[in-house]
N, CA and C atoms of all chains as a GROMACS GRO file, in nm:
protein
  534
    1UNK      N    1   0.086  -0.119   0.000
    1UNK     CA    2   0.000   0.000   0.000
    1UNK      C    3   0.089   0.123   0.000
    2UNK      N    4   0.056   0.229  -0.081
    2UNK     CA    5   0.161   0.342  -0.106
    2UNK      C    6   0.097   0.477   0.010
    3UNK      N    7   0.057   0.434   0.105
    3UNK     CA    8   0.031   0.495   0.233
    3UNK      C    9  -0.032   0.416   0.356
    4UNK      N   10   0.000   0.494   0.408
    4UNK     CA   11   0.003   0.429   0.601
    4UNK      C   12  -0.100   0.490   0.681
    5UNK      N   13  -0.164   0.422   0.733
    5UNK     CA   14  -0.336   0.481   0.792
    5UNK      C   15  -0.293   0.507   0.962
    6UNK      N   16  -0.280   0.638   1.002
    6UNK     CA   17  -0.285   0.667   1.145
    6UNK      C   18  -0.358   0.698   1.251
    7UNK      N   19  -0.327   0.584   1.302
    7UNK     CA   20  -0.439   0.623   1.451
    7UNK      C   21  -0.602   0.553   1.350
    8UNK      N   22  -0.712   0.536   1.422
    8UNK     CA   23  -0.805   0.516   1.380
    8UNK      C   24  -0.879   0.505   1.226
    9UNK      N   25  -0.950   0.467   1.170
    9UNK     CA   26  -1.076   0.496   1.070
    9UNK      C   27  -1.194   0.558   1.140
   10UNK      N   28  -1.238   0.662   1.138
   10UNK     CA   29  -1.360   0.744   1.191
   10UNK      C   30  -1.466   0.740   1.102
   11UNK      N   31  -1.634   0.741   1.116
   11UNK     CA   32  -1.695   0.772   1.022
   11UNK      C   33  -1.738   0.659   0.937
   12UNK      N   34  -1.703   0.527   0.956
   12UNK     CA   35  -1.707   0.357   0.870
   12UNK      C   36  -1.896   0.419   0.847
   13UNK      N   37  -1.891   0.411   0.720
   13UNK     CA   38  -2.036   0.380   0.664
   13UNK      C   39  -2.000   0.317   0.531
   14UNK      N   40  -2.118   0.219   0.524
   14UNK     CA   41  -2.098   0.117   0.353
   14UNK      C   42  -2.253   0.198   0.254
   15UNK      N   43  -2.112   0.248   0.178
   15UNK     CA   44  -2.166   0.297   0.107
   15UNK      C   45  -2.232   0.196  -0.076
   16UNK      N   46  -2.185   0.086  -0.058
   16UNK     CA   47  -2.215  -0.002  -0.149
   16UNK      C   48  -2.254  -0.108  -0.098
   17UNK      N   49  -2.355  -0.229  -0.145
   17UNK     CA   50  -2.358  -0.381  -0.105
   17UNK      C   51  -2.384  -0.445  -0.203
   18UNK      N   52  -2.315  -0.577  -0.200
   18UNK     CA   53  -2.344  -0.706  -0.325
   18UNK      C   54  -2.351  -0.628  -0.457
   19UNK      N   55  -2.452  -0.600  -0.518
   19UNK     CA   56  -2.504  -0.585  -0.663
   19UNK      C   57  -2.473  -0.430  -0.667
   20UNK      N   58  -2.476  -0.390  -0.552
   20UNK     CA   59  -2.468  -0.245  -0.605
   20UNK      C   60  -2.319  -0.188  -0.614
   21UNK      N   61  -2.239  -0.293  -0.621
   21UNK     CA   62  -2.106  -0.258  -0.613
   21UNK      C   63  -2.058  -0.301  -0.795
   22UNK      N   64  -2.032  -0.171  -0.836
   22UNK     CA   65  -1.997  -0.183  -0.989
   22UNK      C   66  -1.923  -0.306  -1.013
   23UNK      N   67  -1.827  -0.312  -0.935
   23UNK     CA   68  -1.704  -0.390  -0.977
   23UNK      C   69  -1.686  -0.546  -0.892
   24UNK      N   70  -1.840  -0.561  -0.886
   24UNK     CA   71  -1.879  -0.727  -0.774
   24UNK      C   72  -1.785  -0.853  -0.850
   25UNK      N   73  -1.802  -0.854  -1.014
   25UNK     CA   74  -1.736  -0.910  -1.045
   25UNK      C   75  -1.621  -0.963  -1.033
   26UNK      N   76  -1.548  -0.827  -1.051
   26UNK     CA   77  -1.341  -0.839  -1.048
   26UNK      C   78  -1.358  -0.879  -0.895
   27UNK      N   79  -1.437  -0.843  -0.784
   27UNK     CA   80  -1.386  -0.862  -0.627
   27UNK      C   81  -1.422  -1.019  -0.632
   28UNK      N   82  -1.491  -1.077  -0.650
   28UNK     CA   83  -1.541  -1.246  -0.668
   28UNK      C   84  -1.416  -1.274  -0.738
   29UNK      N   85  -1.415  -1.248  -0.830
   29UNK     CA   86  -1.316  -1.353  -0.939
   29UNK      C   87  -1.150  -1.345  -0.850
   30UNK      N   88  -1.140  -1.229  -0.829
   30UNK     CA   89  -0.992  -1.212  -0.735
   30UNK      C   90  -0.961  -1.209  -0.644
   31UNK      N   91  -1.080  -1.243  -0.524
   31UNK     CA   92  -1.052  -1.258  -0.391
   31UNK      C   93  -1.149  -1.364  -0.328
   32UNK      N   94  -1.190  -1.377  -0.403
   32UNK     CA   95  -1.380  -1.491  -0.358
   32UNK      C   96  -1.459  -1.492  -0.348
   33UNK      N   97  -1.554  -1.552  -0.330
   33UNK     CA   98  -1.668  -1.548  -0.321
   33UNK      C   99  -1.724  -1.470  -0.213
   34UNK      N  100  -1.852  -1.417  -0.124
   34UNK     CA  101  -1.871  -1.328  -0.073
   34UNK      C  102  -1.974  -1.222  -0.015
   35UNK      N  103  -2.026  -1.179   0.066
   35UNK     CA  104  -2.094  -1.096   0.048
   35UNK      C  105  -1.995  -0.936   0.096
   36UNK      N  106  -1.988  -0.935  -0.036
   36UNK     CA  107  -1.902  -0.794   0.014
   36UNK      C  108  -1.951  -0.631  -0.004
   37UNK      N  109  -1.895  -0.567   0.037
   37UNK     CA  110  -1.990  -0.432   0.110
   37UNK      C  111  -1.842  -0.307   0.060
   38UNK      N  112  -1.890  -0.204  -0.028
   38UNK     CA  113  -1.804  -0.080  -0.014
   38UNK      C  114  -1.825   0.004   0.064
   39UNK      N  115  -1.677   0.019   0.123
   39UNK     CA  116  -1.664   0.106   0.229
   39UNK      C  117  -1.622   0.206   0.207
   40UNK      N  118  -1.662   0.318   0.357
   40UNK     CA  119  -1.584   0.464   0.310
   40UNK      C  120  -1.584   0.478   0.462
   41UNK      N  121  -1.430   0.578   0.490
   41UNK     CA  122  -1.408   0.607   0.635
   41UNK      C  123  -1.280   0.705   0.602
   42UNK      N  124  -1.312   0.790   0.753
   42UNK     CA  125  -1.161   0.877   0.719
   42UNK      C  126  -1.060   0.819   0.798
   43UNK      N  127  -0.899   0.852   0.844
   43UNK     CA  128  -0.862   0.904   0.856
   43UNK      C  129  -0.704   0.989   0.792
   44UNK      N  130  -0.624   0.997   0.894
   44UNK     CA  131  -0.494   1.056   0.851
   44UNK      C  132  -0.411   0.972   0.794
   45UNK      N  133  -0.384   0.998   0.667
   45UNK     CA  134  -0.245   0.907   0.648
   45UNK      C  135  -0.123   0.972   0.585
   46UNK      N  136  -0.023   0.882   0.635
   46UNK     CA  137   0.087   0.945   0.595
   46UNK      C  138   0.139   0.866   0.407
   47UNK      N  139   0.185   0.973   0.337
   47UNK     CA  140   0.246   0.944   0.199
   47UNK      C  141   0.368   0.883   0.193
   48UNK      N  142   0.387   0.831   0.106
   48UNK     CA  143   0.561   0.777   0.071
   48UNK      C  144   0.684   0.863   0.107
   49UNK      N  145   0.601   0.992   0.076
   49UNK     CA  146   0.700   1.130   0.052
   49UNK      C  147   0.666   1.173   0.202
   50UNK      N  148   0.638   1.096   0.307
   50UNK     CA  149   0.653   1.164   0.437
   50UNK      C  150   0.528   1.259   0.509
   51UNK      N  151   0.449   1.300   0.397
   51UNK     CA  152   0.383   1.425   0.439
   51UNK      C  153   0.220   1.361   0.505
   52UNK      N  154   0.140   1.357   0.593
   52UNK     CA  155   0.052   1.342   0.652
   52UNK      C  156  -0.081   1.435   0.601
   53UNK      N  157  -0.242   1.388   0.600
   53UNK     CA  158  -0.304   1.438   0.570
   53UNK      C  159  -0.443   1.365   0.566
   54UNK      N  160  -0.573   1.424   0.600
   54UNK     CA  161  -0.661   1.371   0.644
   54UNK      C  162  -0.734   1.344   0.516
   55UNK      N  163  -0.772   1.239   0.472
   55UNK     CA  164  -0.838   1.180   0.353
   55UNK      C  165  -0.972   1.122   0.360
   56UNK      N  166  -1.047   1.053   0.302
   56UNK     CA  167  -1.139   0.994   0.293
   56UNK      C  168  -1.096   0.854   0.200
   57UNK      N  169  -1.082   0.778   0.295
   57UNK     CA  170  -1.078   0.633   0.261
   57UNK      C  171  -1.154   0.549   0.191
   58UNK      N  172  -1.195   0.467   0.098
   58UNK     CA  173  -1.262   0.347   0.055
   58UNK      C  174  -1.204   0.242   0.030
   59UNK      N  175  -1.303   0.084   0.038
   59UNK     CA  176  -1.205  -0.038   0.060
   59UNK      C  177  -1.326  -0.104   0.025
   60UNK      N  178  -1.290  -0.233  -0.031
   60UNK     CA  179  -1.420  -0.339  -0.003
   60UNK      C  180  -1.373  -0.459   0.105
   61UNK      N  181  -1.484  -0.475   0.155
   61UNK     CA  182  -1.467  -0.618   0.268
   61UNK      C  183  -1.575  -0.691   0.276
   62UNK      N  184  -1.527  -0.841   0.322
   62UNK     CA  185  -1.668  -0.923   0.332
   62UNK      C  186  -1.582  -0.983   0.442
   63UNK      N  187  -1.693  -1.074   0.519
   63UNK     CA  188  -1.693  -1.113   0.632
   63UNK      C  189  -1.552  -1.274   0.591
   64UNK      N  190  -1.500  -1.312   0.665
   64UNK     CA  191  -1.395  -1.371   0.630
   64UNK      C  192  -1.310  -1.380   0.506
   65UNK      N  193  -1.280  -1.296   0.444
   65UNK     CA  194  -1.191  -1.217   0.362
   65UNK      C  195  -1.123  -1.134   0.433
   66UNK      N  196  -1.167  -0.972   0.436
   66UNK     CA  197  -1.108  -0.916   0.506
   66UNK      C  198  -1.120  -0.816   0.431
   67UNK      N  199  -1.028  -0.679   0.460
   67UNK     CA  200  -1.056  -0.574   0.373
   67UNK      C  201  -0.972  -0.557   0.263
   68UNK      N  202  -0.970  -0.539   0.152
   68UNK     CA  203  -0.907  -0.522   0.002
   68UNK      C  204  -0.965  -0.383  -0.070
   69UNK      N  205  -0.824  -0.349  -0.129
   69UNK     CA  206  -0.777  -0.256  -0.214
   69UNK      C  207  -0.854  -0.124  -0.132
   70UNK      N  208  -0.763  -0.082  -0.067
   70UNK     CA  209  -0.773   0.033   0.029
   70UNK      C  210  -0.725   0.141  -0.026
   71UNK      N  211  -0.794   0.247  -0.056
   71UNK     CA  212  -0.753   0.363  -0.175
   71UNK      C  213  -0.813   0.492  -0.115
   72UNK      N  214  -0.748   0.562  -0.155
   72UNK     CA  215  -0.828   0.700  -0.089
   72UNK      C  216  -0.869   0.805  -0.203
   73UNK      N  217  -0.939   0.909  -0.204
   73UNK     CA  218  -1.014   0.994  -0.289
   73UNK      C  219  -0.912   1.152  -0.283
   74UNK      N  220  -0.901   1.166  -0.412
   74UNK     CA  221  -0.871   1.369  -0.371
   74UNK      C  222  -0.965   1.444  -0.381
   75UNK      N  223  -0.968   1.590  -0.354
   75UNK     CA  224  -0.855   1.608  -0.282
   75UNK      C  225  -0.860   1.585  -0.143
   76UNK      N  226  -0.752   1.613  -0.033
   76UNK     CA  227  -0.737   1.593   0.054
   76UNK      C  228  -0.792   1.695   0.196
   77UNK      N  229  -0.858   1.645   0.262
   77UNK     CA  230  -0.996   1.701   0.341
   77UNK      C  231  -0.866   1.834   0.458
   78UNK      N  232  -0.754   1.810   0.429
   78UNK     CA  233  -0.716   1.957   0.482
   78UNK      C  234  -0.666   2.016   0.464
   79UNK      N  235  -1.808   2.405  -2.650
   79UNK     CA  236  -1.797   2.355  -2.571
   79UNK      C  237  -1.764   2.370  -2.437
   80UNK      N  238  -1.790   2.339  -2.360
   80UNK     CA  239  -1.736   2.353  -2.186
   80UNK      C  240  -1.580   2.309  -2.152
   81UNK      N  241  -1.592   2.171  -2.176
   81UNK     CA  242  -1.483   2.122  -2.191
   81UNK      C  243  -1.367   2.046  -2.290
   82UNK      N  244  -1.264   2.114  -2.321
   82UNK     CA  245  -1.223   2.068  -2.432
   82UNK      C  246  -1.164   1.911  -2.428
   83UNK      N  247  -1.184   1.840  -2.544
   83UNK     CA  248  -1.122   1.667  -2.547
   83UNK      C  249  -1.017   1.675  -2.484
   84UNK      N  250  -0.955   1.770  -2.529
   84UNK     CA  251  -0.787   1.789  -2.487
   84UNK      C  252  -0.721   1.772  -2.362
   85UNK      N  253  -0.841   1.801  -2.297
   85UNK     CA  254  -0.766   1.781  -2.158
   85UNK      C  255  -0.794   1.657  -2.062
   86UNK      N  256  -0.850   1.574  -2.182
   86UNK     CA  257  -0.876   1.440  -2.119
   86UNK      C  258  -0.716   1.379  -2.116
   87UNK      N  259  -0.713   1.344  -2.027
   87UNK     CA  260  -0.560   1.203  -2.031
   87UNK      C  261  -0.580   1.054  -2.023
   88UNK      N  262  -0.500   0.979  -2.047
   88UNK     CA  263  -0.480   0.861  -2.029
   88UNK      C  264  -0.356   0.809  -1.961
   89UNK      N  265  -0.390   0.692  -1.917
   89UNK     CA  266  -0.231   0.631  -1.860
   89UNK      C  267  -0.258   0.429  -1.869
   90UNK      N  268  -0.157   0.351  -1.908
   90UNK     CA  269  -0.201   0.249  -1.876
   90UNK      C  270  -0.158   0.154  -1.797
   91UNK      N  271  -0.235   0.090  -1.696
   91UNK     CA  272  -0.190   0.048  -1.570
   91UNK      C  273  -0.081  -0.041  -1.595
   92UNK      N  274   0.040  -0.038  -1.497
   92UNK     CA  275   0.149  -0.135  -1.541
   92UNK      C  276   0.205  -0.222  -1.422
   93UNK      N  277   0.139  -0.141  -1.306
   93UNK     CA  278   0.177  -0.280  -1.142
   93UNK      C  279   0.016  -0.233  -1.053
   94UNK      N  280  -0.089  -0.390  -1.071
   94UNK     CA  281  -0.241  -0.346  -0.993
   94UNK      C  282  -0.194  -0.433  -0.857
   95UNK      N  283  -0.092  -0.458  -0.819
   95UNK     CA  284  -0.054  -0.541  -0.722
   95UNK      C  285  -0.120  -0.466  -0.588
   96UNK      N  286  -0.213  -0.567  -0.479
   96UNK     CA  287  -0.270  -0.482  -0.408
   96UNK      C  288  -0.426  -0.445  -0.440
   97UNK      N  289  -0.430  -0.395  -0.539
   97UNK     CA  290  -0.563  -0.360  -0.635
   97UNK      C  291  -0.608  -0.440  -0.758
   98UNK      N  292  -0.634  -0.571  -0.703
   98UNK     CA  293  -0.672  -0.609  -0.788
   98UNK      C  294  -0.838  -0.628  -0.851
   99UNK      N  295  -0.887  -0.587  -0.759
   99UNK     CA  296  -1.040  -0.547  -0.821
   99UNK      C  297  -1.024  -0.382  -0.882
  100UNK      N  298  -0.998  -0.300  -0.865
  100UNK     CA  299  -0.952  -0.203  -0.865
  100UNK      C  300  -0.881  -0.118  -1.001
  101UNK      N  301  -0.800  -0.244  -1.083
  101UNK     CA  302  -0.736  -0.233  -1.137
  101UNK      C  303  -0.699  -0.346  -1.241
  102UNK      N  304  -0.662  -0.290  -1.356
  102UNK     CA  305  -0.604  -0.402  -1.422
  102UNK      C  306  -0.435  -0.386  -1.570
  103UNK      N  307  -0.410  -0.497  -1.518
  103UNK     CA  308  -0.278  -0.488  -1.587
  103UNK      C  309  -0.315  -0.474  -1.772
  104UNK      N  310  -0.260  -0.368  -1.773
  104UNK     CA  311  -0.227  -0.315  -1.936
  104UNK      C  312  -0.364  -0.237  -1.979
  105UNK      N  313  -0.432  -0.245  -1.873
  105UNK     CA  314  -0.569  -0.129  -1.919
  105UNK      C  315  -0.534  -0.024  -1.920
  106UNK      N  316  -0.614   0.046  -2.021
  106UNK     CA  317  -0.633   0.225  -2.046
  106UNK      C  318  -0.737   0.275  -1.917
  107UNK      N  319  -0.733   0.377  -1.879
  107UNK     CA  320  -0.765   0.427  -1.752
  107UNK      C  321  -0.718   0.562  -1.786
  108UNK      N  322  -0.874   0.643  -1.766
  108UNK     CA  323  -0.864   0.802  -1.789
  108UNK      C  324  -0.794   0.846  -1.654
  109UNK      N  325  -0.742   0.948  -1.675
  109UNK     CA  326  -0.652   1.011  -1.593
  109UNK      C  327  -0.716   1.149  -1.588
  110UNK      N  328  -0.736   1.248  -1.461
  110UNK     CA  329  -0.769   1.364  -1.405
  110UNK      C  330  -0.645   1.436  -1.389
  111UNK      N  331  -0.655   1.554  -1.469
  111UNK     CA  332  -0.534   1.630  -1.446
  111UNK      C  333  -0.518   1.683  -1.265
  112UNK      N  334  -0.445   1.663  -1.206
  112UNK     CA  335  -0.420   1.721  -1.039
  112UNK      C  336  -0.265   1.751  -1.022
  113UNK      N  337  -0.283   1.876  -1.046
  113UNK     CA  338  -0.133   1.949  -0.989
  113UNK      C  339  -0.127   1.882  -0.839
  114UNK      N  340  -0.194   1.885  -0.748
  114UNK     CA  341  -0.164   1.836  -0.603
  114UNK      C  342  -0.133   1.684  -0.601
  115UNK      N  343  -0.226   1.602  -0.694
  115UNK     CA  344  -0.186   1.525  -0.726
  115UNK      C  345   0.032   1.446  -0.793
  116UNK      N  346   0.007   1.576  -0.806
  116UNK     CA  347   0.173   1.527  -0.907
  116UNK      C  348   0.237   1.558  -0.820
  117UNK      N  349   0.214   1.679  -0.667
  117UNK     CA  350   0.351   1.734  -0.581
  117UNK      C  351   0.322   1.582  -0.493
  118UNK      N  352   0.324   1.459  -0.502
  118UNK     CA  353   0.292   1.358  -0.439
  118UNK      C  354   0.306   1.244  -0.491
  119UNK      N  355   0.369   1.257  -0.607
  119UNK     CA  356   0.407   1.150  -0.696
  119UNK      C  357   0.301   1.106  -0.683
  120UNK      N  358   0.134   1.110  -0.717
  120UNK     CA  359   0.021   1.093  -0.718
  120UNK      C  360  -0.073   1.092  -0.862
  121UNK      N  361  -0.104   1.023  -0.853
  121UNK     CA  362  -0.228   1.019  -1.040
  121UNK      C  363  -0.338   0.973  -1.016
  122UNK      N  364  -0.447   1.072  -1.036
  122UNK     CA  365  -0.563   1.079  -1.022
  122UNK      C  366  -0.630   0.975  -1.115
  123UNK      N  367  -0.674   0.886  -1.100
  123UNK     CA  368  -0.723   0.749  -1.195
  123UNK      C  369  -0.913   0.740  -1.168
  124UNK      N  370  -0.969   0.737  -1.256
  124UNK     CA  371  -1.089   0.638  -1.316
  124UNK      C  372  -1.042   0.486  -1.257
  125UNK      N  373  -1.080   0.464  -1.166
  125UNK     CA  374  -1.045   0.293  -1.186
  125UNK      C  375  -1.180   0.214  -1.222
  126UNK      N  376  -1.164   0.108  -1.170
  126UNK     CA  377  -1.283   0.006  -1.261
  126UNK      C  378  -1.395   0.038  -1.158
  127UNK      N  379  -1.369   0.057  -1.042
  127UNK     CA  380  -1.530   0.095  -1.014
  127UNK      C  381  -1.613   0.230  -1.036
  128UNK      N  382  -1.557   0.308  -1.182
  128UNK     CA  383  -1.618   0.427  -1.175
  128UNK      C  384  -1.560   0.564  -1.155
  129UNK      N  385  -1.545   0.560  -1.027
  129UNK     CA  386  -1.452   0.648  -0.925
  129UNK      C  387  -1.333   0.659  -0.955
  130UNK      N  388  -1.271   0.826  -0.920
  130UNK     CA  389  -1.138   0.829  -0.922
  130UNK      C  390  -1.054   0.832  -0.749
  131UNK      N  391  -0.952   0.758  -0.810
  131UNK     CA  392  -0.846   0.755  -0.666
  131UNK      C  393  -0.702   0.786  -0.669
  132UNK      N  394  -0.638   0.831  -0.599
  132UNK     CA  395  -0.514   0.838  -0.603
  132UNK      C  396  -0.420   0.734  -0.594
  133UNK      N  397  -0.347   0.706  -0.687
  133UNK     CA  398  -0.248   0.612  -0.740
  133UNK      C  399  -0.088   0.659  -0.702
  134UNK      N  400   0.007   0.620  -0.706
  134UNK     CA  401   0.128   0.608  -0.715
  134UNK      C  402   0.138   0.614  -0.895
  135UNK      N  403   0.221   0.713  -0.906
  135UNK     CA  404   0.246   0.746  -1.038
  135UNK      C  405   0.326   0.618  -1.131
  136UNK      N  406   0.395   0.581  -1.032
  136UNK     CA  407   0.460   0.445  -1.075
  136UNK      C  408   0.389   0.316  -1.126
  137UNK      N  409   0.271   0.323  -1.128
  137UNK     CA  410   0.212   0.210  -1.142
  137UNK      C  411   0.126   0.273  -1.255
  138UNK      N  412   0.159   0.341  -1.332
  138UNK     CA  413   0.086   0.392  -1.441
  138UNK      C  414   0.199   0.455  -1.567
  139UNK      N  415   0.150   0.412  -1.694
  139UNK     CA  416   0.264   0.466  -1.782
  139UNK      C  417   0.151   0.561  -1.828
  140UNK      N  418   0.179   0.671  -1.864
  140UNK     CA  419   0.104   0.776  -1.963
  140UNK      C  420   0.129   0.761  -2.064
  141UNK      N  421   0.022   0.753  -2.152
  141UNK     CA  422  -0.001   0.765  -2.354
  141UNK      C  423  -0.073   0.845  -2.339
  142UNK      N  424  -0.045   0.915  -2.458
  142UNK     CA  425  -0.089   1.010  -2.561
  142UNK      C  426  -0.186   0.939  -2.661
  143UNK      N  427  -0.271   0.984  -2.668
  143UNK     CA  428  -0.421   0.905  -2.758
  143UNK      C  429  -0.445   1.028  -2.917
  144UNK      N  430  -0.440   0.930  -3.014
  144UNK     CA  431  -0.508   1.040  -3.118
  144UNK      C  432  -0.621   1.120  -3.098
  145UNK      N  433  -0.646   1.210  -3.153
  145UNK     CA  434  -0.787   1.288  -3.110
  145UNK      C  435  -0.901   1.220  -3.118
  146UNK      N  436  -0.915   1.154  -3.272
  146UNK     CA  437  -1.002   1.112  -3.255
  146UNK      C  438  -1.038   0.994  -3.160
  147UNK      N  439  -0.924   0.925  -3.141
  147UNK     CA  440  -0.971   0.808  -3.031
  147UNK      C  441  -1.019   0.851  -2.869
  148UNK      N  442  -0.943   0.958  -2.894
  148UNK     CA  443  -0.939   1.048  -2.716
  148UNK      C  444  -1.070   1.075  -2.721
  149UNK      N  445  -1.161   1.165  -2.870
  149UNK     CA  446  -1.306   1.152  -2.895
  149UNK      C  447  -1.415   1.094  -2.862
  150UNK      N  448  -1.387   0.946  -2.888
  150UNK     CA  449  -1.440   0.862  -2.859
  150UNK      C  450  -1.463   0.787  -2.759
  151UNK      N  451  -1.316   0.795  -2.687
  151UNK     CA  452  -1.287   0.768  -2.522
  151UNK      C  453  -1.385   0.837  -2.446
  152UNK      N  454  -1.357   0.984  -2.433
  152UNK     CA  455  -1.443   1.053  -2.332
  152UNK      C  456  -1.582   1.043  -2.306
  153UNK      N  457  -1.625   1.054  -2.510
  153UNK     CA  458  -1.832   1.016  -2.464
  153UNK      C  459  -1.859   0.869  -2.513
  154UNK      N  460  -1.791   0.799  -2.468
  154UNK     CA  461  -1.832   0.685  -2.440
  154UNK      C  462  -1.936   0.668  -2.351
  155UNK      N  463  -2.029   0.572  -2.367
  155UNK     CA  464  -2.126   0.549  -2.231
  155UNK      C  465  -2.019   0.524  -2.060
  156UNK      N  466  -2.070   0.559  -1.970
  156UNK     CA  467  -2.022   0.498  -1.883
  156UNK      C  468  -1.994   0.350  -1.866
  157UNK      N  469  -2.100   0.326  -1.863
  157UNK     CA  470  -2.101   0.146  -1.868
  157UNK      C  471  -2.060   0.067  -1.952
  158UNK      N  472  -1.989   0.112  -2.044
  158UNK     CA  473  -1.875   0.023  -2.149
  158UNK      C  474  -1.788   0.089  -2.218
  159UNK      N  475  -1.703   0.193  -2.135
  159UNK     CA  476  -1.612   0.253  -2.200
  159UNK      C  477  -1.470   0.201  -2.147
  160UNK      N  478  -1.429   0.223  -1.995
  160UNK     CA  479  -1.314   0.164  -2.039
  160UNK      C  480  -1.297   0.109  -1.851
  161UNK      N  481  -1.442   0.016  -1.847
  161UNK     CA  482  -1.451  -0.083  -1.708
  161UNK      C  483  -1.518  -0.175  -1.795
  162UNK      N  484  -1.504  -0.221  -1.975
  162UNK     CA  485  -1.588  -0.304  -1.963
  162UNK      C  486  -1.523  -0.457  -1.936
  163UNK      N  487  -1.594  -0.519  -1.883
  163UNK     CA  488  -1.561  -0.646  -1.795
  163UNK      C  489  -1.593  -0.786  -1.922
  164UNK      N  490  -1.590  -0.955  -1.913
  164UNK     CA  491  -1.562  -1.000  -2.005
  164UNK      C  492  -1.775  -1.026  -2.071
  165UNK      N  493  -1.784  -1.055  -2.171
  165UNK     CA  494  -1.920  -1.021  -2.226
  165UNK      C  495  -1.965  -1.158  -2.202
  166UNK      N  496  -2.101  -1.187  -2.180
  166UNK     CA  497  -2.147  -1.261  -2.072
  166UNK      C  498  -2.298  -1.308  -2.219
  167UNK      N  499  -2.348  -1.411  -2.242
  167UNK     CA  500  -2.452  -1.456  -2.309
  167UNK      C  501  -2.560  -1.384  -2.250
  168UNK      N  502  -2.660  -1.316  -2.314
  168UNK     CA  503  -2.821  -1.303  -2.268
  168UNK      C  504  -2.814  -1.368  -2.156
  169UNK      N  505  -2.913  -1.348  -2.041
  169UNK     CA  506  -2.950  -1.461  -1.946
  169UNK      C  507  -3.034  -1.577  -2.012
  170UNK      N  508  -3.149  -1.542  -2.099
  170UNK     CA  509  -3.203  -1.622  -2.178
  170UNK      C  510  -3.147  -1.723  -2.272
  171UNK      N  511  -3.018  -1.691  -2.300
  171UNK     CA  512  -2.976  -1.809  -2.360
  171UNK      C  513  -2.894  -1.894  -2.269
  172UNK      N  514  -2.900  -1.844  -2.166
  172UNK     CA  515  -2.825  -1.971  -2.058
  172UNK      C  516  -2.944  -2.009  -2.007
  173UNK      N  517  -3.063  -2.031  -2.002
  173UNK     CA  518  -3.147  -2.091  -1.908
  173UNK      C  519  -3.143  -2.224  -2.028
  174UNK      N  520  -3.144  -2.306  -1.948
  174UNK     CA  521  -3.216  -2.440  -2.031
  174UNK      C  522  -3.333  -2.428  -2.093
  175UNK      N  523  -3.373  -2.488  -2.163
  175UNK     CA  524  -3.517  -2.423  -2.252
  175UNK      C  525  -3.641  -2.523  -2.160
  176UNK      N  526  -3.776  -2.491  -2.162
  176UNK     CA  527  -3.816  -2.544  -2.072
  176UNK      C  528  -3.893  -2.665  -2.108
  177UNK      N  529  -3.911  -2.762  -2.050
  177UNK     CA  530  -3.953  -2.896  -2.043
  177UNK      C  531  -3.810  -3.007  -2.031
  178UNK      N  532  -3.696  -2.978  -2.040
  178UNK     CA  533  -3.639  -3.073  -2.084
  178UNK      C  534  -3.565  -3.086  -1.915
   0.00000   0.00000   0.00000
């Protein structure tokens, strides 16, 4: 992962489930089967390049999987 | 026009390691111009679910697209421009036909 999540996730609401997740497909075919749920949460993370900054997070997870492809949105909330 | 073709970009993914729903190796993937983006070695990506996210610049090569293809790129429908996934029979022709 090309950043580092500090201190907490604040704010966890699923903003996608099963069918309503565009990309249900690619997450089945490359991680398994599932009922998996898109997520969104903030907090701070730090960059490659050192510098820290409060973001808005998204990820998908299902219940014994775990969470995958953890990405964050710009711009950056400070 | 509002917005010119021109300032559409492209890049095509070259390491989805990590992202693999997310992403895919040797796909075209519109690119969002972000100056804040670049002081971060950062690239603003379309990925496959729609949405744009911030990438590591490294994991993306940039091309240059002819106009007219760049044309065609941008008003593409959403839903089969450049997340389309592998093409799937009618449902109707996968059901068994009935009585048998």
């Amino acid at each position: 992962m090309h950043f580092e999540i500090i201190g907490k996730i604040e704010n966890i609401d699923a903003i996608a489930v099963r069918r309503g997740i565009r990309e249900l497909s690619r997450l089945r075919r490359m991680y398994g089967p599932g009922r998996w749920r898109k997520m969104k949460g903030f907090a701070l993370i730090r960059l490659e390049d050192g510098t820290i900054h409060r973001a808005e997070l998204h990820w998908y997870e299902a219940h014994g999987i775990g969470k995958r492809d953890m990405k964050f949105k710009l711009p950056f909330l400070d | 026009m509002k917005n010119s073709t021109s300032t559409y970009r492209f890049a095509v993914c070259i390491d989805n390691e990590g992202y693999l729903a997310s992403l895919e190796m040797g796909k075209l993937y519109r690119v969002i111009p972000d100056p804040k983006a670049t002081e971060h070695n950062l690239i603003r990506v379309v990925d496959e679910s729609g949405e744009d996210y911030a990438y590591p610049t490294r994991r993306f090569f940039p091309i240059s697209v002819p106009d007219k293809l760049r044309k065609v790129l941008v008003h593409a429908p959403a839903n089969k421009s450049l997340q389309r996934t592998s093409p799937r029979a009618p449902r109707s022709a996968r059901r068994p036909a009935a009585g048998r």
